[in-house]
Backbone bond lengths (Angstrom), bond angles and torsions (degrees), N, CA, C in turn:
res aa  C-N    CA-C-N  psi(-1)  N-CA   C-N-CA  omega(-1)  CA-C   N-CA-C  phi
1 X - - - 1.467 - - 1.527 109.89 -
2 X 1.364 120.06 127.18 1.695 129.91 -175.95 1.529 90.02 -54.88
3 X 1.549 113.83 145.24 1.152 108.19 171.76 1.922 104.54 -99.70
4 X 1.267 97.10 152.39 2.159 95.23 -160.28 1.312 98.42 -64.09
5 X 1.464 124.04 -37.73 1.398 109.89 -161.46 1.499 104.98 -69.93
6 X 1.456 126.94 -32.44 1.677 128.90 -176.64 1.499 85.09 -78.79
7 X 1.398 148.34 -51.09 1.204 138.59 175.56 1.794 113.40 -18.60
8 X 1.379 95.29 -62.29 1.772 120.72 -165.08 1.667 105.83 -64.88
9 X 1.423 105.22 -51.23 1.248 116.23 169.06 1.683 115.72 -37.31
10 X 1.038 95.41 -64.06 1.988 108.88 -178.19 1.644 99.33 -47.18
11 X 1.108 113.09 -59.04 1.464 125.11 -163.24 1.533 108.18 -68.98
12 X 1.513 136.77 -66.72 1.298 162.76 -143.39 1.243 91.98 -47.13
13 X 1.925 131.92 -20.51 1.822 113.92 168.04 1.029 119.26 -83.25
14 X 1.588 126.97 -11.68 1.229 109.99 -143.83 1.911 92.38 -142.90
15 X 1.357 117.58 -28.45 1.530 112.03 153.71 0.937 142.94 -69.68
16 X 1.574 131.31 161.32 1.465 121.14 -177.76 1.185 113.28 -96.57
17 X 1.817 116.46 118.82 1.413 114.62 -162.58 1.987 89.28 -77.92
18 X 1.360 91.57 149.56 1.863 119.27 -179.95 2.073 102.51 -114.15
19 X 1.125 92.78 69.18 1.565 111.22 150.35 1.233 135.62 -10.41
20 X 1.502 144.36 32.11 1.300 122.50 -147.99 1.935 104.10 107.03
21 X 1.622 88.26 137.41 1.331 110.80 174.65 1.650 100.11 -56.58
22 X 1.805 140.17 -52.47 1.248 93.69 -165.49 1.783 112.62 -88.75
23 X 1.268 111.08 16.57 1.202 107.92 166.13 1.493 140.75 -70.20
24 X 1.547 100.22 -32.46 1.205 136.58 149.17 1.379 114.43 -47.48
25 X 1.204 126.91 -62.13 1.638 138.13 -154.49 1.833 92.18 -69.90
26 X 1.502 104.97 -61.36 1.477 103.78 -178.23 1.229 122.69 -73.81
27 X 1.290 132.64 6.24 1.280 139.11 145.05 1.787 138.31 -67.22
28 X 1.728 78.25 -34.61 1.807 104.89 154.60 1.517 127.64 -49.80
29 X 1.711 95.06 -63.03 1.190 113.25 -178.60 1.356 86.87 -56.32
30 X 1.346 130.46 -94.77 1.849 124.00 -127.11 1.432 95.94 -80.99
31 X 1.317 127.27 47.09 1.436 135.79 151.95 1.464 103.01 76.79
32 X 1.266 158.24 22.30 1.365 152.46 177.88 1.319 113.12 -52.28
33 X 1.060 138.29 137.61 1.553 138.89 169.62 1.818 103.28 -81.77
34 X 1.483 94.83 127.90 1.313 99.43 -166.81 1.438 101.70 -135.64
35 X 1.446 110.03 90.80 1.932 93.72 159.45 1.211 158.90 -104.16
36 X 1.468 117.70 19.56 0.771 129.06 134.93 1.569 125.44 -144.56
37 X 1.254 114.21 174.22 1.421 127.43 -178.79 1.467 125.39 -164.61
38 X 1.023 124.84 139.64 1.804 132.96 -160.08 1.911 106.56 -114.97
39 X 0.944 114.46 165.13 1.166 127.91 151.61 1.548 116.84 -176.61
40 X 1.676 103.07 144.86 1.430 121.63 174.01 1.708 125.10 -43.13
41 X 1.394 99.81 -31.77 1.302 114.21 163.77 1.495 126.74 -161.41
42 X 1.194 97.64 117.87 1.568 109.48 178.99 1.299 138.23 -19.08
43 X 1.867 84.83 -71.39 1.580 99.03 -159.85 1.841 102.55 -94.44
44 X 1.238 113.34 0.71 1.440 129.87 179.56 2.185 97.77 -75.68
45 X 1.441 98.42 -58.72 1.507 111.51 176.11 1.904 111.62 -58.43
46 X 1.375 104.32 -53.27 1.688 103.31 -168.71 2.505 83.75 -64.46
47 X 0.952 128.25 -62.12 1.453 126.93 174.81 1.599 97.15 -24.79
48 X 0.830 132.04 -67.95 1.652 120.74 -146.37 1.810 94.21 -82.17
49 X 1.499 112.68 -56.49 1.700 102.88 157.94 1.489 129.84 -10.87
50 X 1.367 101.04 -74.77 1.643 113.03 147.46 1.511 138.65 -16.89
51 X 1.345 91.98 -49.87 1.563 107.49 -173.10 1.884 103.98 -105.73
52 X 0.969 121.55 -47.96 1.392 115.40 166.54 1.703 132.19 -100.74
53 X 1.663 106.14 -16.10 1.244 102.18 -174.69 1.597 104.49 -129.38
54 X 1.123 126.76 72.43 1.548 122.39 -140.70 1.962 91.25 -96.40
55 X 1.006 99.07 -24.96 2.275 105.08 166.58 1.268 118.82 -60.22
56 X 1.781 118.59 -19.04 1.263 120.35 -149.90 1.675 109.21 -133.05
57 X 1.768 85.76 9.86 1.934 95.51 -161.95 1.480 107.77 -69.09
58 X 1.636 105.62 -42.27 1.189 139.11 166.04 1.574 113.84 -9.65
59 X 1.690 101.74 -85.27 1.148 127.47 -174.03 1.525 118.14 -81.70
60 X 1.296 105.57 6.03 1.445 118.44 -177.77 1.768 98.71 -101.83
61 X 1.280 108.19 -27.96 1.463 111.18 -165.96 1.932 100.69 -76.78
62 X 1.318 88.38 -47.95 1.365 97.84 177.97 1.719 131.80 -70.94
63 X 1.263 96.52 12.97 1.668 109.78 -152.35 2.068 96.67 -123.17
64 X 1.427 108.70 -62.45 1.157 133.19 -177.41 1.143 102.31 -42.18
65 X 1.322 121.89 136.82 1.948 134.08 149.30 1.816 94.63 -130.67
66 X 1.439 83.44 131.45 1.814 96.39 170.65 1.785 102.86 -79.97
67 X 1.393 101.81 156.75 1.061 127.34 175.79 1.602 128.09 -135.86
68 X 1.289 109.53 132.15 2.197 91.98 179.84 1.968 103.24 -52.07
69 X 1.426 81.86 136.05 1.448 92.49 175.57 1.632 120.14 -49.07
70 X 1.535 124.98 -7.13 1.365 126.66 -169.68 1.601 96.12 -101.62
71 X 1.683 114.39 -14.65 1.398 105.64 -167.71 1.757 90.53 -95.41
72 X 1.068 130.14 -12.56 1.311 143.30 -171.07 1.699 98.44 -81.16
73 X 1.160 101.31 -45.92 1.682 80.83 -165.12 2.331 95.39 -110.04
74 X 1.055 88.89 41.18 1.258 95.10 150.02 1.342 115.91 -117.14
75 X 1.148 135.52 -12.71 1.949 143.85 177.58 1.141 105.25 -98.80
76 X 1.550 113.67 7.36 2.389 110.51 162.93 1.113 88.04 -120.12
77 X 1.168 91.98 161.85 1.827 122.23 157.87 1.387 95.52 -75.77
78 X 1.263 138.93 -44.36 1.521 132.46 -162.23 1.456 112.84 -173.13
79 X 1.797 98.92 103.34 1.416 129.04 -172.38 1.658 99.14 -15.46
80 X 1.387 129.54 144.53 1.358 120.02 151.52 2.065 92.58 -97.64
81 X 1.277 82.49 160.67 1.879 117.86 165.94 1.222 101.37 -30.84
82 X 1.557 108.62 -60.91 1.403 119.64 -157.56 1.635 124.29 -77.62
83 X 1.561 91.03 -31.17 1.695 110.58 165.20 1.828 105.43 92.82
84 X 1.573 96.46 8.91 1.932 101.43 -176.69 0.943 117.97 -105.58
85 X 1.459 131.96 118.35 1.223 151.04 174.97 1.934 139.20 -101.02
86 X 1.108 116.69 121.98 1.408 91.03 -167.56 1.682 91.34 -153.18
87 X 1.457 109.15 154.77 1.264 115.28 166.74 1.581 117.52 -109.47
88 X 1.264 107.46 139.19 2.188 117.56 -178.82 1.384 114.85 -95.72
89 X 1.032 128.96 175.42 1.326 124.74 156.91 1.604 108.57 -100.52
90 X 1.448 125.15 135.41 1.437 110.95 169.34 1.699 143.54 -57.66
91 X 0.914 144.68 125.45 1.420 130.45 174.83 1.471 104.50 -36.08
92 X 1.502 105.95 129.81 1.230 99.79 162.62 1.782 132.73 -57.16
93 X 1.964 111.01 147.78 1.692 73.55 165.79 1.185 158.24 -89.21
94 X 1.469 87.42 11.65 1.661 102.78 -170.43 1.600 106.47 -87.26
95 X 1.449 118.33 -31.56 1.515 116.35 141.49 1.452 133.21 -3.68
96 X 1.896 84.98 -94.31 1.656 90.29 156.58 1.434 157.73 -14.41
97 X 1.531 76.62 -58.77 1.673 106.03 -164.03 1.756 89.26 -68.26
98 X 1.540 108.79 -49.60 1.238 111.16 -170.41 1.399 120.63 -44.75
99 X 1.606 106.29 -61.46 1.822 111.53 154.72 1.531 137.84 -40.59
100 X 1.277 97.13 -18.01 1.997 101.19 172.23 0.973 101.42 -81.01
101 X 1.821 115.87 -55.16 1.314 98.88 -161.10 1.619 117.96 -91.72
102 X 1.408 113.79 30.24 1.493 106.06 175.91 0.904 123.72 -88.55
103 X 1.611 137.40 138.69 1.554 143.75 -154.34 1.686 102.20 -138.34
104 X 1.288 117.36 144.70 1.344 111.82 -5.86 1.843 114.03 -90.40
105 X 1.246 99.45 154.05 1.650 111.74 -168.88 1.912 110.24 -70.11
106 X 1.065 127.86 149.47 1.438 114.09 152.91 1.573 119.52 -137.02
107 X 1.349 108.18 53.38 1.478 131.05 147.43 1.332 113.21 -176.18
108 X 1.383 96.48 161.76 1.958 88.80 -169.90 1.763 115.30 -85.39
109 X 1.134 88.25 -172.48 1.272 117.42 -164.45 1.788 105.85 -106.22
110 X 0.916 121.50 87.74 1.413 137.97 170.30 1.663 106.78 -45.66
111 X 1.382 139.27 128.49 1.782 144.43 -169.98 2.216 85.26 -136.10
112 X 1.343 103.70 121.85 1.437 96.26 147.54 1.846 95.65 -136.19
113 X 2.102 76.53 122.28 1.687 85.20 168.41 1.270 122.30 -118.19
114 X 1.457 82.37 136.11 1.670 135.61 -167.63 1.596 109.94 35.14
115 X 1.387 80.39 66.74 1.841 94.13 166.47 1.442 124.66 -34.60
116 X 1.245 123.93 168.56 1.661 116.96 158.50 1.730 118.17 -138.59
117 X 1.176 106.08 -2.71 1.588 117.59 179.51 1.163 110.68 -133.29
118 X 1.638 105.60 111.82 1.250 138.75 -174.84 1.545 99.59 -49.33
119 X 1.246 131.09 -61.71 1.327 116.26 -157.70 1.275 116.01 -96.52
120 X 1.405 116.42 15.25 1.404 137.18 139.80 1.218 120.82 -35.44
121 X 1.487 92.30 -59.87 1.589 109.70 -152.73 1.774 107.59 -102.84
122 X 1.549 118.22 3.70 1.432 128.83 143.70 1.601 125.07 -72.10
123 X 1.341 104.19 -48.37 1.361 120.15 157.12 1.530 124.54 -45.16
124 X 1.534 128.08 -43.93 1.409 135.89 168.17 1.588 100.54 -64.59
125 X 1.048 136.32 -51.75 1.548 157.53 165.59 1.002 112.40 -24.04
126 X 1.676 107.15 -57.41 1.730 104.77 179.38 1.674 111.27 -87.94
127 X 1.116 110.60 -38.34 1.697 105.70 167.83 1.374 97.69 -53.56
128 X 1.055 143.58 -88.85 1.689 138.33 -170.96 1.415 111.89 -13.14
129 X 1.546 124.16 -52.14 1.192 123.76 166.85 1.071 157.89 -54.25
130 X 1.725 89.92 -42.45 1.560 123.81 156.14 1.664 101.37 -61.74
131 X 1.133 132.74 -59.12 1.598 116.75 -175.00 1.419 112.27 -80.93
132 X 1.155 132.24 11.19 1.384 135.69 -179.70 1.551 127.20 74.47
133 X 1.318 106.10 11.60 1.655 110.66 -166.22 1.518 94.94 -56.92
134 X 1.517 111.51 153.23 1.207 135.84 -174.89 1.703 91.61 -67.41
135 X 1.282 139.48 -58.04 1.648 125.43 175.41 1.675 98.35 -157.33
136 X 1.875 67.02 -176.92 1.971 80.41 176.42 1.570 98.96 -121.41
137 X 1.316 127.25 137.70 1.318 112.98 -178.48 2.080 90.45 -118.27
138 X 1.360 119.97 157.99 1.567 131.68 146.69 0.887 112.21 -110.08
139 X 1.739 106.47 164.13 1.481 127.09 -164.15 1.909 83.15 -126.45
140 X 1.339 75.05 158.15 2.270 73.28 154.56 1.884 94.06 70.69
141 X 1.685 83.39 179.64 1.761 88.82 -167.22 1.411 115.05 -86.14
142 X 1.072 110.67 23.40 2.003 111.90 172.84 1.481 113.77 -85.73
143 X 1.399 100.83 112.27 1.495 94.65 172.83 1.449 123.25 -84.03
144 X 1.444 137.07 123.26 1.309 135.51 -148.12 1.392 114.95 -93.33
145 X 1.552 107.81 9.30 1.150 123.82 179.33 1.751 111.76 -129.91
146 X 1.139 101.39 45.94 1.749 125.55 179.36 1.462 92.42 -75.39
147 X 1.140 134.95 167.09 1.482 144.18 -174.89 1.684 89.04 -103.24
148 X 1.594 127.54 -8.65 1.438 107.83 -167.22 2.243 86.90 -107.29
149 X 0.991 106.69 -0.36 1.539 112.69 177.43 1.487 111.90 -109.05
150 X 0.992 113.35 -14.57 1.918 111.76 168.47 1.340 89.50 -107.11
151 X 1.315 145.42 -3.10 1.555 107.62 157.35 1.547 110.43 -98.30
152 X 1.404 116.40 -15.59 1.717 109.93 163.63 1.540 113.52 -53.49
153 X 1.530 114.46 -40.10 1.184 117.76 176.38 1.430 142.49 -94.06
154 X 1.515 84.86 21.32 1.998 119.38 161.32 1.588 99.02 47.03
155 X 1.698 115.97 35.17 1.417 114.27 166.97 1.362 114.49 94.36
156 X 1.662 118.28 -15.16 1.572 109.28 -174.88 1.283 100.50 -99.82
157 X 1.755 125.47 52.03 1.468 112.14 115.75 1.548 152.15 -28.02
158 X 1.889 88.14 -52.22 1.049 101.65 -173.56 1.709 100.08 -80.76
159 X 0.962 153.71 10.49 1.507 154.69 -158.79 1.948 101.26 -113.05
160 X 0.999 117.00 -33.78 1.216 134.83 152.99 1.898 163.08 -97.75
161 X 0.927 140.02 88.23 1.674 122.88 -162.35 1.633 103.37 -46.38
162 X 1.887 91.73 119.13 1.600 102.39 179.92 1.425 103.14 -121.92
163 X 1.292 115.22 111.08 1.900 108.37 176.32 1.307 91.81 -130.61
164 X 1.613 79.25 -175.07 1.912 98.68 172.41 1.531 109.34 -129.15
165 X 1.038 122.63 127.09 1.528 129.94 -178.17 1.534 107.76 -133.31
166 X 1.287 109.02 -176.06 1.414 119.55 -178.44 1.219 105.98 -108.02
167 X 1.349 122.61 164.01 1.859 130.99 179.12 1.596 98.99 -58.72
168 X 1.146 130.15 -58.90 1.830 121.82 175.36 1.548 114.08 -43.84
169 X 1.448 118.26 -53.17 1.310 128.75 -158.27 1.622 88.10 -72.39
170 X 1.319 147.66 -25.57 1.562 133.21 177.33 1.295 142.00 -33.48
171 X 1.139 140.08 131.90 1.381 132.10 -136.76 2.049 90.42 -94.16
172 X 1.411 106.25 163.59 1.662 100.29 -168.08 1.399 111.82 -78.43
173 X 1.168 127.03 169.32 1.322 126.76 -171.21 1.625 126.51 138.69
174 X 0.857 127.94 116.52 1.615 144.36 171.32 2.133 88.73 -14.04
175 X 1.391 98.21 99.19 1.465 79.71 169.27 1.681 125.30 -113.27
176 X 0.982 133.49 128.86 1.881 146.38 -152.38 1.338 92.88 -91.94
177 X 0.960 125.44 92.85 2.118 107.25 157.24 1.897 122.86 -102.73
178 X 1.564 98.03 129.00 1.241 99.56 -139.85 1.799 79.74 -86.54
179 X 1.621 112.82 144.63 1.107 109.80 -154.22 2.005 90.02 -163.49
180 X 1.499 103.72 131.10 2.021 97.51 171.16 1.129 123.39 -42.94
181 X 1.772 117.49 -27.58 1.182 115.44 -158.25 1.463 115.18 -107.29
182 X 1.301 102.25 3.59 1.830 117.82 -178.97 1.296 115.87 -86.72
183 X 1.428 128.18 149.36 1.283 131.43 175.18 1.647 126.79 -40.66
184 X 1.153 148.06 160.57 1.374 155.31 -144.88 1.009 94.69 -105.89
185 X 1.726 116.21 110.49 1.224 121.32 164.35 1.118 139.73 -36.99
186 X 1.280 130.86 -45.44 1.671 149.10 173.39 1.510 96.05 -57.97
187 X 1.720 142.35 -38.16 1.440 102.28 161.72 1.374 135.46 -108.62
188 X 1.690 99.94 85.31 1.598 98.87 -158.10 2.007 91.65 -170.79
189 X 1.179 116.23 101.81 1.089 119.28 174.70 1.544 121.79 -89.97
190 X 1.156 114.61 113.13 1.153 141.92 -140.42 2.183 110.82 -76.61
191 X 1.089 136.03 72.61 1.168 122.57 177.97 1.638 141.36 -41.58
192 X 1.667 97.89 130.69 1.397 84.28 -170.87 1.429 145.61 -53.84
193 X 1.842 102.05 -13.79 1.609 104.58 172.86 1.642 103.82 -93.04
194 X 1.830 122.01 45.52 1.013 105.83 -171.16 1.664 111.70 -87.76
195 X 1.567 124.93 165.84 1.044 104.60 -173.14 1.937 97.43 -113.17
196 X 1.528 126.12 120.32 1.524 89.42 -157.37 2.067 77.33 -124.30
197 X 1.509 94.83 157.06 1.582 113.91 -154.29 1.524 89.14 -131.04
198 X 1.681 93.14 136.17 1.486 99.02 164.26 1.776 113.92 -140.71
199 X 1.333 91.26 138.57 1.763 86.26 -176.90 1.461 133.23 -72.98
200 X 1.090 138.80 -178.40 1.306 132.31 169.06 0.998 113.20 -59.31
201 X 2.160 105.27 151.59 1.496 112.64 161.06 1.519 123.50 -40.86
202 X 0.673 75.45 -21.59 2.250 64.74 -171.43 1.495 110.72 -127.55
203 X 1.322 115.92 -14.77 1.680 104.13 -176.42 1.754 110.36 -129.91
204 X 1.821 107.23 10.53 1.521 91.86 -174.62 1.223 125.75 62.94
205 X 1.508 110.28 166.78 1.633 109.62 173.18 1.728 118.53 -41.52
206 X 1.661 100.83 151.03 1.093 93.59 -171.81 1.981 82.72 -109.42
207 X 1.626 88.79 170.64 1.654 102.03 178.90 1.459 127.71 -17.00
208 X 0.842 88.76 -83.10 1.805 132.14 169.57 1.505 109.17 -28.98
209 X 1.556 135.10 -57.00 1.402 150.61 -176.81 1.349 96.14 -90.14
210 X 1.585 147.88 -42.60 1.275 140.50 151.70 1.297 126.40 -35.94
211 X 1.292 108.87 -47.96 1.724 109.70 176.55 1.498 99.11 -81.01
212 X 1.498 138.44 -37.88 1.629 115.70 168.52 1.397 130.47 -59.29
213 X 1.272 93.92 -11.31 1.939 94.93 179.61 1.392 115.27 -65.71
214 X 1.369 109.50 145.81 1.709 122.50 169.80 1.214 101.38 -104.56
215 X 1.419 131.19 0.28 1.790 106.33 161.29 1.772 92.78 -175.45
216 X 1.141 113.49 134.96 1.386 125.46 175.30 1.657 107.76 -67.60
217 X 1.253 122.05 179.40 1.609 100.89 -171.13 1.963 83.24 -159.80
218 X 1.077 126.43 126.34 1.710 103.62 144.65 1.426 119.19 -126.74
219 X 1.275 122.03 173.13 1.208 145.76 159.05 1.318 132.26 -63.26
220 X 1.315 136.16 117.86 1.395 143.76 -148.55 1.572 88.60 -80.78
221 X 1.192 106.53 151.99 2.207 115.67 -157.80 1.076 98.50 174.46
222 X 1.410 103.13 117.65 1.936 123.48 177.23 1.610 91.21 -73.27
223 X 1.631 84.83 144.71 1.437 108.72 -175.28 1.560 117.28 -59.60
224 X 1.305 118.61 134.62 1.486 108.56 -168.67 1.707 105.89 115.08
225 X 1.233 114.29 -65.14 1.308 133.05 -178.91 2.148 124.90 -46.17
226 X 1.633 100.59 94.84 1.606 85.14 -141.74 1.874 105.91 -69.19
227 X 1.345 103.61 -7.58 1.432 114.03 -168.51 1.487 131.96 -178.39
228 X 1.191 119.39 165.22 1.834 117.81 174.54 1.226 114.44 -94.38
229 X 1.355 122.74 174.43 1.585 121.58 153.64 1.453 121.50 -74.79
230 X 0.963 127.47 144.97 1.746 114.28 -172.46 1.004 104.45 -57.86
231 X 1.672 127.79 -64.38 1.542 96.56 177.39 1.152 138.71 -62.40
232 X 1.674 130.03 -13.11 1.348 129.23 161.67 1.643 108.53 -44.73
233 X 1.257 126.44 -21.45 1.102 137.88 -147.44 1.989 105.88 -86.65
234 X 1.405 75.54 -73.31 1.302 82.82 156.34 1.020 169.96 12.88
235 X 2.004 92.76 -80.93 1.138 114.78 171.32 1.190 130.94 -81.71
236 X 1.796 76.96 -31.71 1.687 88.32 171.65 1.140 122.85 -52.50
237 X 1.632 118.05 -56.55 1.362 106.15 158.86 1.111 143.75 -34.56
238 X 1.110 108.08 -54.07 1.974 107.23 171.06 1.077 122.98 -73.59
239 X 1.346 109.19 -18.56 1.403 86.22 169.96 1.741 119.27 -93.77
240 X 1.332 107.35 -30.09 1.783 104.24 156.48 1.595 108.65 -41.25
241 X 1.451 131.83 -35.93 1.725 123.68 162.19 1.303 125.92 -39.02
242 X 1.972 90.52 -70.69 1.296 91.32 -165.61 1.947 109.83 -85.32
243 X 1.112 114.81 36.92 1.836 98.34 -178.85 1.520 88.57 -120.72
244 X 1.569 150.14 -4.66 1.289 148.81 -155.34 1.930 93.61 -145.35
């Protein structure tokens, strides 16, 4: 029998480390291939399974090898709470790619261009998931599959197609970029193969994703008020989608 820790070793360049018990759990759910995973304590982890993840206790029981808590928090960058650790295999990208570009779509397609804060852009990740959008794609040099952006996004990577492409390479579709100077969201019902784009924290759309837009879009904001958080942003959007 492979022993897990030489298991982890082999793997630890090229998998996506899963941060934390619920990172783990939602990696379960949306089917991720997972082979191995550690924790500081066992029967503390299969307990909370129990109590919050009772679909996933199963495969958690069968999956888990304990480890001394000092050998545990040498395989993170930074202990989780929970003390659970595990490595996935990634979706492939040709996978992906396949899911963006399939038509016709019935939820959108989430664009953040050229983000700069990682746990921003875990945070957009898990809202995307939670409303079901078909993916999240980036522009720019953030990779959306950073180990510090799949643990913002508590594992529901895998629940969604998440890549990074360029403004040309974008899959087709009515695309919205939400922007100060664009028309008022609330009168404009939003289609489900829509593709809707948001710019960076600090500099907005860049050129390039401005000139692809078919209609600027903004967010209703008391006067004074210079901006949202991207993921406040977001949601707003999707969820102005999905309630109309």
């Amino acid at each position: 029998m492979t022993d897990p820790l030489d298991h982890w070793a082999r793997l630890a360049g090229s998998a996506v480390l899963l941060d934390g018990f619920h990172a783990l759990k939602h990696a379960l759910r949306f089917g991720a291939e997972v082979p191995v995973a550690v924790t500081a304590d066992r029967a503390v982890t299969l307990a909370l399974a129990a109590e919050l993840a009772p679909d996933v206790r199963e495969a958690l029981a069968a999956l888990l090898t304990e480890v001394p808590a000092q050998t545990y928090a040498s395989l993170v960058p930074r202990p989780h709470p929970t003390a659970v650790a595990a490595l996935a295999v990634r979706p492939s990208r040709a996978a992906n790619l396949r899911e963006l570009a399939r038509v016709p779509r019935t939820a959108p397609v989430v664009v953040l261009d050229e983000p700069r804060n990682l746990g921003n852009a875990g945070a957009v990740i898990r809202l995307a998931a939670g409303f079901g959008a078909t993916g999240v794609i980036t522009t720019g040099t953030l990779d959306p599959w950073h180990p510090t952006v799949v643990r913002g996004g508590a594992g529901l990577h895998f629940a969604t197609a998440v890549e990074r492409l360029t403004v040309p390479e974008l899959p087709e579709g009515p695309l919205y970029a939400l922007d100060p100077e664009g028309e008022d969201i609330r009168g404009l019902k939003l289609p489900d193969d829509a593709i809707l784009a948001f710019g960076s924290e600090r500099t907005g759309l860049s050129a390039g994703l401005r000139a692809r837009a078919d209609q600027l879009l903004r967010l209703p904001m008391r006067p004074q008020v210079s901006s949202y958080n991207l993921a406040t942003s977001v949601a707003m959007t999707l969820y102005h989608w999905s309630a109309l």
